[in-house]
N, C-alpha and C positions, 0 to 999 in steps of 0.2 A: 361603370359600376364595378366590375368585374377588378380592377386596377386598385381601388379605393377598398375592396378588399383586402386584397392584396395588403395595400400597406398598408391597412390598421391591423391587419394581422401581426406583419413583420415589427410594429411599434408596439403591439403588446407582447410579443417573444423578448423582444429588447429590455423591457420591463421587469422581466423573470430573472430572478438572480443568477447568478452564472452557476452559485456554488449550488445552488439546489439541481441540477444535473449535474453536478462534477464528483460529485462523493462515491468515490466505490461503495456497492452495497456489502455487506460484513460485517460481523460479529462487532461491537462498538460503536457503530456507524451511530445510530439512536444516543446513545450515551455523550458519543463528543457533541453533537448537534442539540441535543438539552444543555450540556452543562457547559460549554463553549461559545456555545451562539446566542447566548445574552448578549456576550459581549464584543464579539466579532464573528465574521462570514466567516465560511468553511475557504475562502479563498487566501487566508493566510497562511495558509497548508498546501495548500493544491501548486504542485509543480516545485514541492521545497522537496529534499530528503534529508534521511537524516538516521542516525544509530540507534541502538533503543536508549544509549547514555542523551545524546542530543536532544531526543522526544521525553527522556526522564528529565532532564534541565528545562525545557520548554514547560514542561507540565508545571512543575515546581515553581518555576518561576509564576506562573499566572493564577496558580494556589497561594503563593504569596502575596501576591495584588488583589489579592479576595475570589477568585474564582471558587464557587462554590460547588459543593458535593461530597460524597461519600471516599473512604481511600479505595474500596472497590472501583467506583466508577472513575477514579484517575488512574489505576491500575489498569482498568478497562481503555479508555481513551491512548495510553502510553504502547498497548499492544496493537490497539486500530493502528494509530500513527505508524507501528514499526513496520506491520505488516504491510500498508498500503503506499505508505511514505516513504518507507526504507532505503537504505542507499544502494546502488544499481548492482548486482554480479555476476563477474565473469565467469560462466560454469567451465572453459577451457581452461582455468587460471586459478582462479579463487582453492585455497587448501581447504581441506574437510570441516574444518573447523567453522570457516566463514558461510558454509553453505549452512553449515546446522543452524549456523546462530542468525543468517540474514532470510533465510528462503523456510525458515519453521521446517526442516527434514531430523529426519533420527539419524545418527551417526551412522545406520547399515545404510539408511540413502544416500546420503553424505559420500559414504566407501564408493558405493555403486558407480555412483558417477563419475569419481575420479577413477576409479579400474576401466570404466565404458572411453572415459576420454583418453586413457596410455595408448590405446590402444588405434581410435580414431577420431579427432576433434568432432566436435556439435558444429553443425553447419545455421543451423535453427531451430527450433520449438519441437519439430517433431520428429528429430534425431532424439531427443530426451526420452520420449516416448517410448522408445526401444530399448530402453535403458532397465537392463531384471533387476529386480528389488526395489525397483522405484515407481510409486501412485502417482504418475504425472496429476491427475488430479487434486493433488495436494501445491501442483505447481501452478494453478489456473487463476489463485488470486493477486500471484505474485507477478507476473507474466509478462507484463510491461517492464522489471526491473532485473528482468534478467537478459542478459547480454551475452553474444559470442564471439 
């Protein structure tokens, strides 16, 4: 009895869409899952990256196939995408420029952490931490896509 539990449990989890546990929860999360998921899973995202030019050609493109909605809510969907999608960065490497624009930081965070890293590379996550002028908090939804 206990077994046949078991696996009708494991055959209704199998059932569950994958993308409905895979979506970072954030700001847009709702929005691409309305106006997206008429027409396809969340899994045509999940594990892609991409620039916020790339996520602005992707959006565009399925605005033009008809995908419906507001320019807010494609504006909205193009920033989820950057943010959770985004392409990977090296905070040992990456110049000021690329942290502002990929990791959502202000150009004094941006400094921070290139003055923190002249000095001695990030080994991981919570080398960043140590890092003055910087909300690592602000670095907690990007945090998978940041690399050392």
């Amino acid at each position: 009895m206990k077994s046949s539990l078991v696996l009708a449990s494991a055959v209704f989890l199998s059932l569950v869409p994958m993308h409905a546990q895979s979506l970072p929860e954030g700001p847009g999360k709702s929005t691409f899952e309305n106006t997206c998921g008429g027409c396809h899973g969340a899994d045509i995202v999940i594990g892609q990256t991409g620039t916020r030019d790339v996520w602005q050609d992707t959006v565009d493109s399925m605005r033009s196939r008809g995908a419906l909605g507001t320019d807010d809510d494609f504006k909205t969907i193009v920033n989820y995408l950057t943010m959770y999608f985004g392409v990977p960065v090296n905070v040992n490497s990456a110049p000021a420029k690329e942290l502002v624009d990929n990791l959502n930081l202000t150009s004094a965070e941006a400094d921070a952490i290139v003055k923190a890293r002249d000095k001695s590379k990030f080994k991981d996550y919570s080398d960043l931490a140590k890092v003055d002028g910087l909300d690592i908090k602000k670095l907690d939804p990007v945090k998978s896509r940041i690399k050392f």
